[in-house]
KEKE-3310 file (N, C-alpha, C; in steps of 0.2 Angstrom, whole numbers, plus 5000, padded with zeros to 4 digits):
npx = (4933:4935:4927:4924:4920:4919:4921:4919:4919:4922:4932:4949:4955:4947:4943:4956:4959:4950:4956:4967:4959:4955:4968:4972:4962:4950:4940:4926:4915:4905:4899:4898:4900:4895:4899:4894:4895:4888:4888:4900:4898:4886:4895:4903:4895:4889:4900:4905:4894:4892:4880:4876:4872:4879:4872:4875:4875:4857:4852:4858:4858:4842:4841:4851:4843:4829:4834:4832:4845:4851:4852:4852:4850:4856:4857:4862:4869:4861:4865:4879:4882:4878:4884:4897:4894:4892:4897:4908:4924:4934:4934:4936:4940:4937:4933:4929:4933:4927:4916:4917:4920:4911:4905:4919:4917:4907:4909:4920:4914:4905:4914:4924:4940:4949:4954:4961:4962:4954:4959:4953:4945:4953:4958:4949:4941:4950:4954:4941:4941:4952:4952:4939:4942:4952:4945:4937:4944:4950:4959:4969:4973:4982:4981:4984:5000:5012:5011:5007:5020:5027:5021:5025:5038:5039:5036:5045:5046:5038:5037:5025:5026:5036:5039:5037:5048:5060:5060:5067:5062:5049:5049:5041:5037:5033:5031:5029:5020:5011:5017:5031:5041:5037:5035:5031:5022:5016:5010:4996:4988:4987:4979:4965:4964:4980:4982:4977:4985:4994:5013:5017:5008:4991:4975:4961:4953:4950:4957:4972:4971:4973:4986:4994:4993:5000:4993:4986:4997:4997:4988:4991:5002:4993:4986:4998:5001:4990:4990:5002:5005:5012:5022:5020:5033:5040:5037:5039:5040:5046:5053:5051:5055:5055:5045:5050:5055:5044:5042:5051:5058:5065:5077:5083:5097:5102:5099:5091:5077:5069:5053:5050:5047:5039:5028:5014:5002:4995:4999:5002:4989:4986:4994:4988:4977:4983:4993:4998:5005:5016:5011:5014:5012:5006:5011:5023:5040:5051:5066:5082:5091:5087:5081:5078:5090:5088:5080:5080:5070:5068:5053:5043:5035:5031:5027:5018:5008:4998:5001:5010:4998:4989:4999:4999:4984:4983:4992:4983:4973:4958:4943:4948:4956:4946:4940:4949:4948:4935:4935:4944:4940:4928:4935:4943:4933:4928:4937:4939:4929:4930:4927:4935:4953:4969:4977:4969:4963:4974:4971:4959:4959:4965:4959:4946:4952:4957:4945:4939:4936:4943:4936:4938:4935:4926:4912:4907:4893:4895:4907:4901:4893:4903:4903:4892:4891:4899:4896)
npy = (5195:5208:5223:5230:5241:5244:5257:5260:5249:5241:5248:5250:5250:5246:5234:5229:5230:5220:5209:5209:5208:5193:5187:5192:5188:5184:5198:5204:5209:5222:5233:5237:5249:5253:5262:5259:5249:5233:5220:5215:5220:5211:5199:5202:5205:5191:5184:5190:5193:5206:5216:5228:5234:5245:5257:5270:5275:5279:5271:5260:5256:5252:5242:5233:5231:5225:5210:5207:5207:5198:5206:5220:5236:5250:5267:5281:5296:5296:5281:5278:5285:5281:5269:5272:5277:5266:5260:5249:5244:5248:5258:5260:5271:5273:5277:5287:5306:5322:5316:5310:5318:5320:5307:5304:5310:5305:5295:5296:5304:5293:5287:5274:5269:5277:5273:5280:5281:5290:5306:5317:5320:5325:5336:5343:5348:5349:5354:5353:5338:5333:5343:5337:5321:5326:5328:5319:5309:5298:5290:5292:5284:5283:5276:5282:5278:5286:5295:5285:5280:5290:5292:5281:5281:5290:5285:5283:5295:5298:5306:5320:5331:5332:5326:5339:5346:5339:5337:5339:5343:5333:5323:5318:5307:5306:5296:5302:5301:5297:5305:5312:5314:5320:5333:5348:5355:5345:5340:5347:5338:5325:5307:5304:5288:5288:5295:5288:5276:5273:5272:5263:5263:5255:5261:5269:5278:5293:5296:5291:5300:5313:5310:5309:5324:5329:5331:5324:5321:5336:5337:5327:5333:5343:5334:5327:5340:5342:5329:5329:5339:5348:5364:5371:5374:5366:5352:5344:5338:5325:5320:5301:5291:5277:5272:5263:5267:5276:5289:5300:5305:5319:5323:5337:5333:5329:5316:5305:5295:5282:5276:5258:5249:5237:5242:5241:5240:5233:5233:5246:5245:5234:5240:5250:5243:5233:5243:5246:5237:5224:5212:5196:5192:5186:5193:5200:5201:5212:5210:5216:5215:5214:5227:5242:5256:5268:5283:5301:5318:5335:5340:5347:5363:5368:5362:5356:5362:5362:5356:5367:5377:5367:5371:5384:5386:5379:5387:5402:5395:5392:5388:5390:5376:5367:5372:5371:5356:5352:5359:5354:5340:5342:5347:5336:5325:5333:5330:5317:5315:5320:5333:5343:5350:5338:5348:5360:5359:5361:5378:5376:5374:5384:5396:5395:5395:5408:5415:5413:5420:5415:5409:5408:5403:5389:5381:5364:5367:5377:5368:5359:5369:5373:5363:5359:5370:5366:5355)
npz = (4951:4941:4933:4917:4903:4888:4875:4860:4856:4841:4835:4830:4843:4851:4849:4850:4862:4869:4863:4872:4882:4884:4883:4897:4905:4920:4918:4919:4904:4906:4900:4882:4867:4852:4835:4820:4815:4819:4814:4819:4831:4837:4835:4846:4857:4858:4862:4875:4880:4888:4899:4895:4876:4867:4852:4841:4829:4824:4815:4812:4825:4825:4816:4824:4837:4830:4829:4843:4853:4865:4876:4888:4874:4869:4860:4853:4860:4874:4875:4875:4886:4895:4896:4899:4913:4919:4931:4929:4933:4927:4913:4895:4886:4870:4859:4843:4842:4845:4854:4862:4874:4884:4888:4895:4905:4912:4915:4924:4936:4938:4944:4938:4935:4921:4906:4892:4876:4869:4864:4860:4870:4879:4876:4868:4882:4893:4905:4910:4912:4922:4931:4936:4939:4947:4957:4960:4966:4952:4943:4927:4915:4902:4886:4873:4863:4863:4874:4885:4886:4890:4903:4907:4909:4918:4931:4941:4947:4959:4971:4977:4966:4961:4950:4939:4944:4941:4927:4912:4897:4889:4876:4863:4853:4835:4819:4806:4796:4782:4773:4776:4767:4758:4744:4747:4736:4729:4738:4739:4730:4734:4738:4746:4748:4748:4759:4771:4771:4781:4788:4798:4809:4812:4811:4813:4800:4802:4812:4806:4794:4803:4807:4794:4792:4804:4813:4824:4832:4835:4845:4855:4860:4865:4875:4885:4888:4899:4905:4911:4916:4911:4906:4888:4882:4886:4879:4865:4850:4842:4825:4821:4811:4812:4823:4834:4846:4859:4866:4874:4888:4895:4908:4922:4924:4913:4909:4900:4900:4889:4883:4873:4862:4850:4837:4841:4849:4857:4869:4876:4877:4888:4898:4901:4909:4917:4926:4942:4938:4929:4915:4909:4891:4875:4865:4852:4853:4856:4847:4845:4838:4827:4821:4811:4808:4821:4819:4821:4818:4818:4817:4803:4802:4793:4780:4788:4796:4804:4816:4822:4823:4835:4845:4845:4849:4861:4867:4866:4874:4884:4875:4863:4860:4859:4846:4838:4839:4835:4820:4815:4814:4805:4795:4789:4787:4777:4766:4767:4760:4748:4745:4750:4746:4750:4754:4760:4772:4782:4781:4784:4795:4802:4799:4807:4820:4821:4819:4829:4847:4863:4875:4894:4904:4903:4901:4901:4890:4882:4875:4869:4863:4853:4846:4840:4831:4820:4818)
capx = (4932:4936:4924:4927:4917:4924:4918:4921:4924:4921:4937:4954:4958:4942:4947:4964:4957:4948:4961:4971:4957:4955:4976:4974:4958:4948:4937:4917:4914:4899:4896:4902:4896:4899:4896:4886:4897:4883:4887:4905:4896:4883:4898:4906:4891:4887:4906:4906:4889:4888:4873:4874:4878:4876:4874:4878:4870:4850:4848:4862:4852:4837:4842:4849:4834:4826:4836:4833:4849:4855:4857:4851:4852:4852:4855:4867:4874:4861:4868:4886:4884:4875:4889:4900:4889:4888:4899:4912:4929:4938:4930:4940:4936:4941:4930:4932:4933:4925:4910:4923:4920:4905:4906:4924:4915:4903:4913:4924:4908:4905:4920:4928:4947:4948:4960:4958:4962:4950:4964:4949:4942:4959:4959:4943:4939:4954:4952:4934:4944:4958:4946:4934:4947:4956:4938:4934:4952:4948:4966:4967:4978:4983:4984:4990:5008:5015:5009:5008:5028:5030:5019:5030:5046:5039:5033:5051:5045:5031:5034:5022:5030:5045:5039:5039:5055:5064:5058:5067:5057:5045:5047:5034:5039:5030:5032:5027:5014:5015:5020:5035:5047:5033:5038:5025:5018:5015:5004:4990:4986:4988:4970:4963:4968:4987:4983:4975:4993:5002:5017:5018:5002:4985:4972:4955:4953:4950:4967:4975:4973:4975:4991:4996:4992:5001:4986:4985:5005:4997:4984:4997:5006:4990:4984:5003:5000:4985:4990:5009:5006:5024:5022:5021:5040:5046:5035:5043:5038:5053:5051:5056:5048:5052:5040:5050:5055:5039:5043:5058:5060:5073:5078:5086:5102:5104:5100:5084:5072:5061:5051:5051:5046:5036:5025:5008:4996:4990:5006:4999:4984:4988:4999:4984:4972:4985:4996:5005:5007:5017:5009:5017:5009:5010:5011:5028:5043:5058:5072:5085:5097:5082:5078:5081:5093:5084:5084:5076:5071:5064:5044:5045:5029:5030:5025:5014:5006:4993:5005:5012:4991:4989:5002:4994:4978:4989:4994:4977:4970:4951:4940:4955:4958:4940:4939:4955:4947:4928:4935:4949:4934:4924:4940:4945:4926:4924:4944:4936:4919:4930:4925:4939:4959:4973:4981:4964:4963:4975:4969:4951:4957:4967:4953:4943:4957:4958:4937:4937:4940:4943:4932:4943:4931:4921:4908:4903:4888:4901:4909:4892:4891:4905:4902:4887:4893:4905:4893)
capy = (5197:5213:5222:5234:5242:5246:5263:5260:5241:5240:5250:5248:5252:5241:5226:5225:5230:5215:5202:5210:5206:5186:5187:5191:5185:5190:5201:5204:5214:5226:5236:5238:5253:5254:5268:5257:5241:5231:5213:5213:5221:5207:5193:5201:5202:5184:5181:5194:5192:5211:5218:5233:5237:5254:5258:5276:5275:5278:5266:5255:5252:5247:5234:5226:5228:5221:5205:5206:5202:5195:5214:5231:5240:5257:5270:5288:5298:5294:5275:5281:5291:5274:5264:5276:5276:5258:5256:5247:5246:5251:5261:5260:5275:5270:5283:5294:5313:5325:5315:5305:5319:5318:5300:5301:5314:5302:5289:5298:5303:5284:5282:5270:5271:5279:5271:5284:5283:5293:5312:5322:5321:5330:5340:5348:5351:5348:5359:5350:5331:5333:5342:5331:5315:5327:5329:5310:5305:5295:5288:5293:5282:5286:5273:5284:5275:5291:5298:5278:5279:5293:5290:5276:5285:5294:5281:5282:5300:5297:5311:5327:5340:5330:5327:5346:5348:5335:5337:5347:5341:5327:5323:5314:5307:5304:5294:5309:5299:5297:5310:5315:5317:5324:5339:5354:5355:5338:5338:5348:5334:5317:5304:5299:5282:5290:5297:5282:5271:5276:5268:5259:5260:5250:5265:5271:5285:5299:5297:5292:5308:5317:5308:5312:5330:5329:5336:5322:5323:5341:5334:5323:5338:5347:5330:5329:5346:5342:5323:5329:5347:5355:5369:5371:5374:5357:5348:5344:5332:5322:5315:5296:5284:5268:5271:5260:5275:5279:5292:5301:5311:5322:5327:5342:5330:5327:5311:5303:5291:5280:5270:5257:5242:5236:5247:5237:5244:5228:5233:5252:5246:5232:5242:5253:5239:5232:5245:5246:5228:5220:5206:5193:5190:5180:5195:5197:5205:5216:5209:5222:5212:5214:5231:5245:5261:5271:5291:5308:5323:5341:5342:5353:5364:5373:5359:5353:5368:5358:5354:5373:5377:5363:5376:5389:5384:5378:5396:5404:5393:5391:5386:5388:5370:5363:5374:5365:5349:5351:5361:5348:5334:5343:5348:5328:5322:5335:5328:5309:5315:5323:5339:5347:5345:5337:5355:5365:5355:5366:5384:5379:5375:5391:5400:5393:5399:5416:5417:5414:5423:5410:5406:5405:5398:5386:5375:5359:5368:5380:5366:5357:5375:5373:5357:5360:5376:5363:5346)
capz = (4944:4938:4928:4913:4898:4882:4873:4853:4854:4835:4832:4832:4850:4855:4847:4853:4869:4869:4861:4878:4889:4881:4888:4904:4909:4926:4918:4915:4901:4907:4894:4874:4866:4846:4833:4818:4815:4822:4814:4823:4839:4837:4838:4853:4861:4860:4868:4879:4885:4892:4902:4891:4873:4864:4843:4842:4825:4824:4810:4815:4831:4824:4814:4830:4840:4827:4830:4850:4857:4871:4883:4887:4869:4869:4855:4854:4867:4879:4879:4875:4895:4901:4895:4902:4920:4920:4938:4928:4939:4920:4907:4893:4881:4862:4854:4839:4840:4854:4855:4869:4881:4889:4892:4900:4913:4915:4918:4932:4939:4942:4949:4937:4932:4914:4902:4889:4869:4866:4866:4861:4877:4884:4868:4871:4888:4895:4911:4914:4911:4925:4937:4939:4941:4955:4963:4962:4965:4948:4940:4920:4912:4893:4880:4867:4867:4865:4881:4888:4886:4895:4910:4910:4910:4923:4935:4945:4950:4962:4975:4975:4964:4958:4943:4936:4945:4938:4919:4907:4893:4886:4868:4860:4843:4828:4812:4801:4793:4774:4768:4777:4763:4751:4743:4749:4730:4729:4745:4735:4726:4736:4738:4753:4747:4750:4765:4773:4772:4786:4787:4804:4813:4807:4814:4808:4795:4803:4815:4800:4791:4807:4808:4790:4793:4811:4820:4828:4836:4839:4849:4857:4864:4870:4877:4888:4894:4905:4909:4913:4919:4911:4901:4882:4879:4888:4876:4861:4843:4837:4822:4824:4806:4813:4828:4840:4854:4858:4869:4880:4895:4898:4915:4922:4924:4906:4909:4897:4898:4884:4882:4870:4859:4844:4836:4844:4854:4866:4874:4882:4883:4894:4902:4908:4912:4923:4931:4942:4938:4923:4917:4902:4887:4870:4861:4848:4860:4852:4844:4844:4833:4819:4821:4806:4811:4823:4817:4822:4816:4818:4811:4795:4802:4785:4774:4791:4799:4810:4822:4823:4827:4840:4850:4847:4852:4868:4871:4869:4882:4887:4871:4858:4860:4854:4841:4834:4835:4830:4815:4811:4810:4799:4787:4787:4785:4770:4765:4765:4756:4740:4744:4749:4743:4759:4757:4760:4778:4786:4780:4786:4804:4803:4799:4813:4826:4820:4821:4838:4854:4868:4883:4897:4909:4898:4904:4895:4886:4878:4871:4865:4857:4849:4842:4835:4825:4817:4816)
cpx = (4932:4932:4926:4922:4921:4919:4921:4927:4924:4929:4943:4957:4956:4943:4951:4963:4955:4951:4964:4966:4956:4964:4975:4968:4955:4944:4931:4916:4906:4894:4902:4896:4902:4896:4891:4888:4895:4885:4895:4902:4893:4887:4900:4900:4887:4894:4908:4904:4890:4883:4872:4877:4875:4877:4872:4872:4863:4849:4850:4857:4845:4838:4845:4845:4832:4828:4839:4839:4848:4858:4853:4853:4851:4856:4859:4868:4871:4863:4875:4886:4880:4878:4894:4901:4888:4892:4905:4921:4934:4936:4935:4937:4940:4937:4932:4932:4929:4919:4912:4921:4916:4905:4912:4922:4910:4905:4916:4919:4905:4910:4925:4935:4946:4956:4957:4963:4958:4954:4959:4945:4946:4960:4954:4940:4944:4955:4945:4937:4946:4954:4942:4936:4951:4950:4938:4940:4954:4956:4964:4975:4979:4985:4987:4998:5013:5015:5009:5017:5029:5027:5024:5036:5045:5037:5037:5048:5039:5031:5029:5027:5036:5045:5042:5045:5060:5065:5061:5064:5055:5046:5045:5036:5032:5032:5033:5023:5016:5017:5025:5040:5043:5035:5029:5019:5014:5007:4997:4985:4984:4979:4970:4966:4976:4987:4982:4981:4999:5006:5019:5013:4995:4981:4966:4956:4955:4956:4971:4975:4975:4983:4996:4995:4998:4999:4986:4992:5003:4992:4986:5002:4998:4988:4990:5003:4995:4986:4997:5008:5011:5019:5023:5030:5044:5043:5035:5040:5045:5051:5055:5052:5049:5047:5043:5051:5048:5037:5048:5056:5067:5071:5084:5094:5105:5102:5091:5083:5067:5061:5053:5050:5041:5030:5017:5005:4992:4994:5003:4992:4982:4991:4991:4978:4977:4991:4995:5008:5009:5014:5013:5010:5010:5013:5019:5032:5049:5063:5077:5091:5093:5080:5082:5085:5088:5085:5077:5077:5065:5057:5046:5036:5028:5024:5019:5009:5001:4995:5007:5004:4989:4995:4999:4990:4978:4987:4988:4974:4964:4949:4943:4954:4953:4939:4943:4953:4943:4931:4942:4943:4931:4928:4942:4937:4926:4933:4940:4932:4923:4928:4930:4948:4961:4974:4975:4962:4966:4972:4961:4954:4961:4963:4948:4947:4954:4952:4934:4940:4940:4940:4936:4940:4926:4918:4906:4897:4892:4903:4904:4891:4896:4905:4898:4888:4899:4902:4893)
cpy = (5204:5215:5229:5238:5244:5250:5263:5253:5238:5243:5246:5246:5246:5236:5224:5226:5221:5209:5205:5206:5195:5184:5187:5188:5186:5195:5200:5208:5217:5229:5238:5244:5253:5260:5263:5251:5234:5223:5212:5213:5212:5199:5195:5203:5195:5182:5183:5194:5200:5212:5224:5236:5245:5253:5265:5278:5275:5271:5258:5250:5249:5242:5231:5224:5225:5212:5203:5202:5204:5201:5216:5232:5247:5262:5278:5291:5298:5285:5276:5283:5285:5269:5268:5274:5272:5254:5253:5249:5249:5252:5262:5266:5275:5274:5288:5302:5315:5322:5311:5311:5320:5312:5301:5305:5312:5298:5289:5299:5298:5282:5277:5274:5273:5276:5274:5283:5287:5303:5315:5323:5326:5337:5347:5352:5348:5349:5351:5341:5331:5335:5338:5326:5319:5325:5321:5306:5298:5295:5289:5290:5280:5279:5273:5281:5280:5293:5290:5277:5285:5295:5284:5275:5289:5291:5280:5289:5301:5304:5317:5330:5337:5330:5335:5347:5345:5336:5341:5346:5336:5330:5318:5313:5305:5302:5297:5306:5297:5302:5315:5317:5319:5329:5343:5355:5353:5335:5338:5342:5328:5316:5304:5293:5284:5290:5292:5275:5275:5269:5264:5258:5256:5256:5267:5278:5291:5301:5295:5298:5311:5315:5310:5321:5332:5332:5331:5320:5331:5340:5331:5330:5342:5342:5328:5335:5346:5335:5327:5333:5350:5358:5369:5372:5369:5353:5349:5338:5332:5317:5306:5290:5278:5268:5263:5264:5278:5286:5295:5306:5313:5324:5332:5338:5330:5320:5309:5297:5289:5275:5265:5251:5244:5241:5241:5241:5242:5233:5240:5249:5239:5236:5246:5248:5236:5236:5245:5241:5228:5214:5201:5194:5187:5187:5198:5203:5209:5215:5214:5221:5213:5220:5236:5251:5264:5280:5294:5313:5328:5341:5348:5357:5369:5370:5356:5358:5367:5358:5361:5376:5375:5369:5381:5390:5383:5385:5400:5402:5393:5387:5386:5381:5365:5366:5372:5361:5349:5352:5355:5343:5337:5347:5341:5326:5326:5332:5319:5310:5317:5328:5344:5344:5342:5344:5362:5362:5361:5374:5383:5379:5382:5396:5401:5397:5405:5419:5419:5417:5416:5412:5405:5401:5396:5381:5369:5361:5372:5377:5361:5362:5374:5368:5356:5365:5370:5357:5348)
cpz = (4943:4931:4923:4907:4894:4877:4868:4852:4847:4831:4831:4840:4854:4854:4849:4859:4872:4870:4869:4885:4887:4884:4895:4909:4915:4922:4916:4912:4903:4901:4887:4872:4855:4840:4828:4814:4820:4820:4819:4831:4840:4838:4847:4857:4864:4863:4872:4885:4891:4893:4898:4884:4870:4857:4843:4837:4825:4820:4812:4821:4830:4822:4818:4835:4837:4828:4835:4854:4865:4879:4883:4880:4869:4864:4856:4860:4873:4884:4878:4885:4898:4900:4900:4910:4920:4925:4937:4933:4933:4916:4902:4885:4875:4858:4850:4839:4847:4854:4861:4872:4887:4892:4896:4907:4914:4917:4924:4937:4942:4945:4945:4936:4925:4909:4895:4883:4866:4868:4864:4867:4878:4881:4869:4877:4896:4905:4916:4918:4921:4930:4941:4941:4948:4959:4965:4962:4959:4945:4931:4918:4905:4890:4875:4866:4867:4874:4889:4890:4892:4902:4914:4912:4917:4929:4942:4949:4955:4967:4974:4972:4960:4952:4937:4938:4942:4931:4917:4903:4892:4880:4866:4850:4839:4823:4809:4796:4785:4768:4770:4771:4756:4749:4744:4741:4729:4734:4741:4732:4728:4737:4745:4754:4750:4757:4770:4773:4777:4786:4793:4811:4809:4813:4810:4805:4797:4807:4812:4797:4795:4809:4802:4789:4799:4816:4823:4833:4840:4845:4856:4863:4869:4876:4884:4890:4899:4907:4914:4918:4918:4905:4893:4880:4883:4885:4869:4857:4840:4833:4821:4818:4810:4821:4833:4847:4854:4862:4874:4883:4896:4905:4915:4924:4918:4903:4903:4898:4891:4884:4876:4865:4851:4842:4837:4851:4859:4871:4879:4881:4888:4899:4906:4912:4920:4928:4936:4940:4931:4924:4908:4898:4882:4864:4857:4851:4851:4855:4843:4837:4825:4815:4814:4811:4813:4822:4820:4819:4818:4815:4805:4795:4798:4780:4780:4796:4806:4817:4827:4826:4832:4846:4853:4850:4861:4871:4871:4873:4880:4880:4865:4856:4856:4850:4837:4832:4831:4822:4810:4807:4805:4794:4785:4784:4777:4767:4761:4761:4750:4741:4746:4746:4752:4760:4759:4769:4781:4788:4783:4793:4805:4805:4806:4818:4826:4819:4827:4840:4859:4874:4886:4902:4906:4903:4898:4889:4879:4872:4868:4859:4850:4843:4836:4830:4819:4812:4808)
residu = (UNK:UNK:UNK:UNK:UNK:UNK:UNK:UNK:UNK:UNK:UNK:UNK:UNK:UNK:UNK:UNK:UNK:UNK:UNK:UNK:UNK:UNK:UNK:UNK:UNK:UNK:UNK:UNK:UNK:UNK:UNK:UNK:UNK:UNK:UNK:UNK:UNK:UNK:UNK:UNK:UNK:UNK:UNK:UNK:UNK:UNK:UNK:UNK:UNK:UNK:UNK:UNK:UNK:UNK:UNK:UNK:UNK:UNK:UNK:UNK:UNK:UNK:UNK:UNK:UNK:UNK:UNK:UNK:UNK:UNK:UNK:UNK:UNK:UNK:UNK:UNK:UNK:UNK:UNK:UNK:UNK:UNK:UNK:UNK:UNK:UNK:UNK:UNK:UNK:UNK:UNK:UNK:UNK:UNK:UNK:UNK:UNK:UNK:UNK:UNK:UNK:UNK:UNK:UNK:UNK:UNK:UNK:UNK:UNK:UNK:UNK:UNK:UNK:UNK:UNK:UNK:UNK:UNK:UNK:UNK:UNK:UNK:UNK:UNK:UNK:UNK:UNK:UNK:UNK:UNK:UNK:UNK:UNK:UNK:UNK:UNK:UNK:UNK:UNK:UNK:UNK:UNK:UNK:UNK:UNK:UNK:UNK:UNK:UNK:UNK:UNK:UNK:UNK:UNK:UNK:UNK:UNK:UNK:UNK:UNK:UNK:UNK:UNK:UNK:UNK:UNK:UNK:UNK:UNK:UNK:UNK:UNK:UNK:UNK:UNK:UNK:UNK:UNK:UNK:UNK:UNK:UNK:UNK:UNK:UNK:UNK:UNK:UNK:UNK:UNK:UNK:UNK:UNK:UNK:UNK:UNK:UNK:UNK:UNK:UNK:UNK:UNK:UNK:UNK:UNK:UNK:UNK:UNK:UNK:UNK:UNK:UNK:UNK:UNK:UNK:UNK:UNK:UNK:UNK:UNK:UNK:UNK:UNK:UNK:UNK:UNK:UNK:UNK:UNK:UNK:UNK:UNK:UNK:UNK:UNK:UNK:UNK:UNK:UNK:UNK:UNK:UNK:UNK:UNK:UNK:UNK:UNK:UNK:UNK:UNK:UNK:UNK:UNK:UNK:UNK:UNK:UNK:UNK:UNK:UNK:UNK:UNK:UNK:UNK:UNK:UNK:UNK:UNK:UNK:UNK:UNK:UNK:UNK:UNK:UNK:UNK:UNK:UNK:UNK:UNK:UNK:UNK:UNK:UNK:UNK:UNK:UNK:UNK:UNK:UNK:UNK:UNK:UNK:UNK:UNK:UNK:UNK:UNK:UNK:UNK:UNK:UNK:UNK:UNK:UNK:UNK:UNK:UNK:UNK:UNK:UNK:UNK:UNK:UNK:UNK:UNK:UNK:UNK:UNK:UNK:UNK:UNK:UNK:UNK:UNK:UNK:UNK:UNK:UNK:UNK:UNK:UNK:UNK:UNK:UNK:UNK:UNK:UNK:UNK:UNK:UNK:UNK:UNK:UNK:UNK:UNK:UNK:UNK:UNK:UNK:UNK:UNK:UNK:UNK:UNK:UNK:UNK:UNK:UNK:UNK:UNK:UNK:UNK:UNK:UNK:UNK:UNK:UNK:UNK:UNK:UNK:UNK:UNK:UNK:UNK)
# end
């Protein structure tokens, strides 16, 4: 029996995690950890039957204590890091924004394998992540599908070193969220309702905006530079709406790889639960004969600037990179609250950038620092 935790089993990620594991079966869920969706928690703790769940939320957490279930309960970041440290042979981190990093460096700490959708981890302390999985020869395997494609692409390359030698570039596409063909004007003005209709994933809020912004495509590139190890100028955004290519590798041959299928999300994260093993499942295959014309295109980092930042941030190096994110969240949270416009989102993380000097040798309190100047 294989056992597993799931870190933000109330989300999106966590849910179809779930449905994935109800598939392939063999597994003990150990531990669920949720932010303060407490009546769903409360069912899969009754079919799950973990030994441990977590509610992130203070208040949240007392009104399920108060309704004594069935586990260990425990309560913010110090059950978040005891969900994490709960031995699990597969920690599956599905959590929102940089509060994902200290658990994924407690998870490797324990030894599990990390099946990571939570890109702020890599976003943030990218350095720290990667380190500590060499130290503890701890395997991190990406469910972003973007990043899931092209580990998958890359799986032929198995010698030391071959990989970078082989690669001319990784291009990581993106949809362009809902407002690629918006005119720059226009943007100014759009709801949150607007922004929240992405046009081919089903994703929570805050990576929905981040997706109609394309901060989170920049994410996506800085998050590829510490799994892959290539350089900023072989990783490349192609814009691609119908989100079947979910990813390509070029090689120094000329020759590319990609991956490929329906826009569903069991699909990588089965794939990291079971690698290196394919395994069947029920879920809806691709039709080729159905599919619409597949296009590409250049990002237009004029009208999307976010993504042209995420680079940046890149090339800075050390703390750059959290400063990107923390200050993205709190320009989308004040985006969601009505307090600022879509088009006032970019100029605040700008701002942020160009306040900072970067830490190159950061320690996790650093980035705790940064956090909190942001909360």
């Amino acid at each position: 029996m294989k056992t597993i935790a799931v870190l933000g089993s109330t989300g999106s990620i966590g849910e179809q995690t779930l449905e994935v594991l109800d598939c392939l079966g063999g597994y003990k869920v150990l531990a669920l950890a949720a932010y303060k969706n407490i009546e769903l928690l409360k069912k899969q703790i009754i079919k799950y039957k973990p030994e441990l769940a977590v509610v992130y939320d203070p208040d949240a957490y007392k009104l399920l204590k108060n309704g004594n279930p069935p586990c260990d309960l425990r309560c913010g970041e110090d059950g978040l890091l005891a969900a994490a440290a709960c031995g699990a042979g597969t920690v599956v981190n599905a959590l929102v924004g940089g509060v994902g990093l200290k658990p994924t460096l407690a998870a490797i700490g324990a030894g599990s394998k990390i099946a990571l959708a939570n890109k702020e981890s890599i976003v943030t302390g990218g350095r720290l992540v990667m380190d500590a999985a060499v130290r503890g020869n701890v395997p991190v395997i990406p469910i972003d599908s973007e990043h899931s494609a092209i580990f998958q692409c890359l799986a032929s390359q198995t010698r030391a070193g071959e990989v970078k030698a082989a690669v001319s570039a990784l291009r990581v596409t993106a949809s362009g969220g809902p407002f690629l063909h918006t005119p720059a004007e226009q943007l100014r003005d759009v709801q949150a309702k607007d922004a929240l209709r992405h046009p081919t994933w089903k994703m929570g809020p805050k990576i929905t905006i981040d997706s109609a912004t394309l901060m989170n495509k920049g994410f996506e590139v800085i998050e590829a530079y510490w799994l892959f190890g290539l350089d900023t100028e072989r990783i490349n955004v192609l814009i691609h709406p119908q989100s079947i290519i979910h990813s390509l590798v070029e090689f120094i041959d000329g020759s590319v790889i990609a991956q490929m299928g329906l826009p569903d999300m069991r699909l990588p994260i089965q794939y990291a639960l079971t690698h290196p093993h394919r395994v069947k499942n029920p879920f809806p295959k691709t039709d080729f004969t159905k599919l619409p014309p597949l296009t590409f295109a250049t990002p237009d980092t004029e009208r999307f600037p976010c993504l042209g930042f995420a680079y940046d941030a890149l090339k800075q190096g050390g703390t750059a990179p959290a400063v990107l994110n923390y200050a993205n969240e709190a320009a989308v949270s004040l985006f969601l609250a009505g307090e600022i416009r879509f088009s006032d989102i970019p100029p605040f993380i700008e701002k942020a950038l160009n306040e900072h000097t970067p830490k190159e040798d950061y320690t996790i309190s650093d980035i705790e620092e940064i956090k909190a100047y942001y909360a």
